[in-house]
N, C-alpha and C positions, 0 to 999 in steps of 0.2 A: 250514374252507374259506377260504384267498385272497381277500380284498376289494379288492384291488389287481393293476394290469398288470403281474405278476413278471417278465414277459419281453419288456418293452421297454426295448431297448437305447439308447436315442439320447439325448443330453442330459443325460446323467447325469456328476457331479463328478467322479468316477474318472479319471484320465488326460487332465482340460485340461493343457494349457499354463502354465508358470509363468507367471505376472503378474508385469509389470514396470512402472515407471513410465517417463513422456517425461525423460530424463536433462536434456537439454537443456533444459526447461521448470524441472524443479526444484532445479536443483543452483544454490548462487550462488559460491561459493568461489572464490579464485583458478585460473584457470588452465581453470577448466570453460566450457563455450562462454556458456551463459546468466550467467554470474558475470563475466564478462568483458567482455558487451554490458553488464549492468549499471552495469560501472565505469567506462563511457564517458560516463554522466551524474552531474551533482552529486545526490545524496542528502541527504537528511533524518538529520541525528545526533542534530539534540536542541535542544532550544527553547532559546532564552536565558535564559532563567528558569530552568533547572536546574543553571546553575552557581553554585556557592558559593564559598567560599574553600579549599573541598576541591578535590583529583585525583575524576573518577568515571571507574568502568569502564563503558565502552560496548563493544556488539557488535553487528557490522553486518557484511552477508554476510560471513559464517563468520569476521570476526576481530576480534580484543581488542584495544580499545585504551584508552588514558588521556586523559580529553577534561580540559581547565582553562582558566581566564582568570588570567591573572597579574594582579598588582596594577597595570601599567599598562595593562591593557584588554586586552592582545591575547590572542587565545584559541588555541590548541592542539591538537593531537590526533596523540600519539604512541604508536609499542610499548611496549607494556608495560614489555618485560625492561630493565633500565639496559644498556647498553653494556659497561657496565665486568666488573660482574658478574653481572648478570640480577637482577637485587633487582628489585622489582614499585613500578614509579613512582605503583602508588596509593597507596603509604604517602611518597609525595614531600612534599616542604615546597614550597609557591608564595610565590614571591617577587615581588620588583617586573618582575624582566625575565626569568621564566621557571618552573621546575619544578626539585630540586636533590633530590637519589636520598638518602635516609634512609643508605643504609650506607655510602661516602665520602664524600657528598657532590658529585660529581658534577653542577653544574645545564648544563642545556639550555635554550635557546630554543625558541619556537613552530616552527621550522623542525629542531629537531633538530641544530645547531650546542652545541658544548659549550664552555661560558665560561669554567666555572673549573674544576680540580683542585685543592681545597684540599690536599690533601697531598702535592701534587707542584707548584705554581703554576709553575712553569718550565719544565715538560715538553712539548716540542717537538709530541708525536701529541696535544693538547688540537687542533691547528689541523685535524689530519688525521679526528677524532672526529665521527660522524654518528650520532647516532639516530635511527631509521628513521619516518619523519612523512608526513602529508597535511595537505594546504593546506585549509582553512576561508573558508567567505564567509558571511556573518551577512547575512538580509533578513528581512522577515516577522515577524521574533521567534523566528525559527529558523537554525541551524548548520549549513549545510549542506555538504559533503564530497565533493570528486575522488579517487577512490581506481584511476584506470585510470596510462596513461601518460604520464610526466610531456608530452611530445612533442606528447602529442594532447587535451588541458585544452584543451576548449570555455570557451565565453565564455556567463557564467551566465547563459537565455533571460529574454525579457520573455514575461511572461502578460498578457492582455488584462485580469484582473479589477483590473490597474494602473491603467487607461485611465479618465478622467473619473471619477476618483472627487470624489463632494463635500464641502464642507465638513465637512458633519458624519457622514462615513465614512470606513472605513481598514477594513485588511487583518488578520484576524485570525488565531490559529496556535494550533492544540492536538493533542494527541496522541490520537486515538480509542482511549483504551484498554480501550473496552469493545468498540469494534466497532460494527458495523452494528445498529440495535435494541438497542442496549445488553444483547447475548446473549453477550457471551464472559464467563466465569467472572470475577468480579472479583480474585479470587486474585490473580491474576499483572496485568501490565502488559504481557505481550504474549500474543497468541493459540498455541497450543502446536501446528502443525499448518504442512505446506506450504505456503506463502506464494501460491502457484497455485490453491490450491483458494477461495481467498481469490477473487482478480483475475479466474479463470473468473465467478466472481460477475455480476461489474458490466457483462457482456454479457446475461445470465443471465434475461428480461425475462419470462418464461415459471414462472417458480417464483413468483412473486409472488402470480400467480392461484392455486397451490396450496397452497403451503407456509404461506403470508400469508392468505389465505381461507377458498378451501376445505375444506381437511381440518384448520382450529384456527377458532376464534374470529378476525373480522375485525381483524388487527393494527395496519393503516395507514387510512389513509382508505378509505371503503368504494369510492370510483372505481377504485380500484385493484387491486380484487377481480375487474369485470369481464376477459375473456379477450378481449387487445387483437389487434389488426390490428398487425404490425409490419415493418417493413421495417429489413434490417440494410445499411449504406454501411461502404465503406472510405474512411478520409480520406487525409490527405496525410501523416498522422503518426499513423495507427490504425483507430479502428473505432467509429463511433456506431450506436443504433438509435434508430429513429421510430417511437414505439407513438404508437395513435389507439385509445382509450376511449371509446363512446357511452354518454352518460348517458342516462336517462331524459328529460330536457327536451329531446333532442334534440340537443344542444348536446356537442362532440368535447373530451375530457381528453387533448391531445399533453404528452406525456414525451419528451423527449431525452434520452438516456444518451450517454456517450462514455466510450472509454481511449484513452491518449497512450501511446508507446512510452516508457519500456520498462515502468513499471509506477506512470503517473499516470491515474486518472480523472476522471470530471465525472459527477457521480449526482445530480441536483434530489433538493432536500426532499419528501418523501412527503405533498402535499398540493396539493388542487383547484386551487386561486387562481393566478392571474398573482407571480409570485414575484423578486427582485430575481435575476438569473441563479446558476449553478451556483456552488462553488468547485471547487476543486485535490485530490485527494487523493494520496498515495502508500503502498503496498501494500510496507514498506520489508521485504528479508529478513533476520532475525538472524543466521540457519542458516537450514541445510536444513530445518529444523522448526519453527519460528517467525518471526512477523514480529510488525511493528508498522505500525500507519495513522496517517498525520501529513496534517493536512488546513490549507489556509486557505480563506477564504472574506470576501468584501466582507460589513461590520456596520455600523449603524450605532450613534454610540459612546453617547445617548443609555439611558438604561435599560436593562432587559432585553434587549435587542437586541445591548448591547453587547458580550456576552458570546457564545462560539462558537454557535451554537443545531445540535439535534442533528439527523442525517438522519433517525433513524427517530424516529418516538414509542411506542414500543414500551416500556411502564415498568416497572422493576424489579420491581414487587410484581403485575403482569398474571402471568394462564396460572394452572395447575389449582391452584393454592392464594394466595389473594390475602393479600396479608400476608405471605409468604414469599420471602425472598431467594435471588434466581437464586441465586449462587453456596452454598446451602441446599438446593436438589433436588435429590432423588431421581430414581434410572433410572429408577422409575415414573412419577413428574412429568414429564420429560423424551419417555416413552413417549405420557404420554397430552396433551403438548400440547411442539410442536417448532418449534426457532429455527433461524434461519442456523447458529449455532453449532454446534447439533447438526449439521443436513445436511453442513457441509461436515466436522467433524471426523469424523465415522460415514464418512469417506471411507479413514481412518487418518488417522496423522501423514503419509503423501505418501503419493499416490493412486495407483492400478495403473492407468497409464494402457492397457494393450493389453487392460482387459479392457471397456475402455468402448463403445457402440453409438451413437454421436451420430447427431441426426435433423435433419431443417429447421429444429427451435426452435434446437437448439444451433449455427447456424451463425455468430452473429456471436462468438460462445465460438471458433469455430475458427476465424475470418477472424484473431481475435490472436493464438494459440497462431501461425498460419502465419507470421504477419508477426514475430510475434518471434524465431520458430525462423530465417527467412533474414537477419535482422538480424544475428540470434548467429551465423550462417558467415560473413556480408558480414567481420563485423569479424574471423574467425579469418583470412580470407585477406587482413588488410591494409585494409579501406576502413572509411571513416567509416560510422556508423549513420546515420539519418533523423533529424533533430534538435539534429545536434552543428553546431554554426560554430565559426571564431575567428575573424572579423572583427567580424563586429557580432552583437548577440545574435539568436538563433530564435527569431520571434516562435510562441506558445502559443495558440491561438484557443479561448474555452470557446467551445462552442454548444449545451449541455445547458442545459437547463432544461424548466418548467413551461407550460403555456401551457393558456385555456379558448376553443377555435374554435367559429365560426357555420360549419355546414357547410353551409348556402349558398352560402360564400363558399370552401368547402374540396373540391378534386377528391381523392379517393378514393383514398390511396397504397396502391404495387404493393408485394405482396411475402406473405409466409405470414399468413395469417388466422386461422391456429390449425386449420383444416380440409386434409387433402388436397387438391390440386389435379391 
């Protein structure tokens, strides 16, 4: 006998709709609308600390290239192929005023001017010779990259975590290569996955209470297990939310989140207390399938402190086998206790965005996907993004952070409470 409705027809996988994802959201490569808004800002390529007296290969939305500091300081970042003959300038020799191609010889400048031909030194097209380059500006302890056109090279913004810093503070710079919760595989040094599935994150205010709490073991502070009151704003330049946390004493845990166009955030440290403000992060794309998080943040340079400190406290050897390195689990470890990592990657490597149902929690997730998507036309048809000057630099306002309110003193913000309305 049949223990099941064999003759209900409706909802069943048979003849859906292929799934496709938001192209514009996930693609970054030349010439793609989202790839294109991209490169209307300067980028994160790589810290100062990671250049040696070697050529490295970097890659950044979808392209290769050869990053170096020659022996008189200035630093570089060009194609790969030599000019001459496509020989790979990572096997280049660095010299005092440049990069010089292992198989004639061939050196170039930081700008992709070509100086010498030693086996032709008279030859007239040395003057006419370009290797194809982007411009570099070094702040922070990081490299950062124009890679849009040349025409439209913004003037690189000021961030407010610049403003009153004190003596014994400054700006710190490291590569999150673990991620959020120190949950991406340590293997690798970038996350292997859409770089969107990432950045939908950081609107995301609502997974925290589950993913973080409820259904594992309390990851973060336990305030932020509570199922907050939140209200989602569009800025001037993105999208923050205002979650409000009641503790038990009464007493309100507000969270400010923020992202900056086209793919900066501001995420406070996952803890109770009054906290010196947010930093900077960036959500940088390899490819289409990978990215990297490059973050600063105000330290102070004393002790422990001095050092990047990390957003999540989430610790390697936590979750169903203690003593056992994340990048050591098992699908079943994974099954029976789950990270950002997993949620976002179990989405694929890029997510099928039409087959998604977004609700009230997910709106401040789609107030950015919108604002980014009319960004990426503004600039297919010609106009500047939100963000870009050349006169004087965009000022960056963080206004995330932590905060602990007397709600006596706190009127009661509008917006989803996590219940129907």
């Amino acid at each position: 006998m049949e223990t099941f409705e064999s003759r209900n027809e409706t909802g069943r996988a048979y003849g859906r709709p292929r799934a496709v994802p938001d192209e514009t959201l996930v693609r970054c490569g030349p010439g793609t609308l989202g790839g294109e808004l991209l490169r209307r800002y300067w980028q994160p390529v790589a810290l100062s600390k990671e250049l040696s007296g070697f050529p490295k290969l970097v890659k950044i939305l979808d392209e290769e290239l050869i990053l170096y500091r020659d022996k008189s300081g200035k630093s570089g970042l060009l194609y790969p192929r030599c000019a001459h003959r496509g020989a790979s300038l990572l096997h280049g020799k660095i010299e005092e005023h440049g990069i010089r191609c292992c198989y004639h010889g061939w050196l170039f400048d930081e700008q992709g001017r070509c100086l010498e031909m030693p086996c032709e030194p008279k030859n007239p097209l040395k003057a006419r010779i370009r290797q194809p380059w982007y411009p570099l500006l070094e702040k922070f302890g990081i490299l950062f990259t124009y890679m849009g056109p040349p025409e439209r090279q913004p003037v690189f913004p000021h961030f407010s975590l610049e403003d009153n810093l004190a003596d014994d503070e400054e700006i710190a710079s490291a590569w999150r290569e673990t991620g959020p919760n120190n949950t991406f595989p340590k293997v690798a040094a970038w996350a292997d996955y859409n770089w969107w599935q990432m950045f939908d994150n950081f609107m995301d205010t609502f997974h925290v209470f589950v993913l973080h709490n409820s259904i594992n073991d309390v990851q973060f502070e336990s305030s932020l297990g509570i199922l907050p009151e939140v209200k989602f704003e569009r800025t001037v330049d993105g999208v923050k939310s205002i979650q409000h946390r009641k503790l038990a004493d009464g007493r309100i845990h507000q969270r400010v989140s923020q992202v900056i166009l086209p793919n900066m955030n501001c995420t406070p440290a996952v803890a109770d207390e009054d906290l010196i403000q947010s930093g900077i992060g960036w959500t940088v794309p390899i490819d289409d399938t990978h990215f990297r998080n490059c973050s600063i943040m105000r330290v102070r340079r004393d002790g422990a402190t001095a050092r990047m400190p990390n957003i999540g406290i989430l610790r390697d050897d936590w979750g169903p086998k203690h003593g056992k390195l994340l990048r050591e689990w098992t699908l079943e470890d994974h099954q029976e206790w789950q990270t950002d990592y997993m949620a976002q990657k179990g989405q694929g490597d890029i997510s099928l965005h039409s087959e998604e149902h977004l609700t009230q929690i997910d709106a401040g997730t789609a107030l950015m996907r919108q604002l980014f998507k009319r960004q990426a036309e503004a600039v297919a048809k010609g106009e500047n993004p939100i963000g870009v000057t050349f006169d004087s630099p965009y000022e960056i306002k963080v206004q995330a952070g932590n905060a602990i309110l007397d709600p006596n003193t706190l009127a009661c913000i509008a917006g989803f409470d996590g219940r129907q309305s």
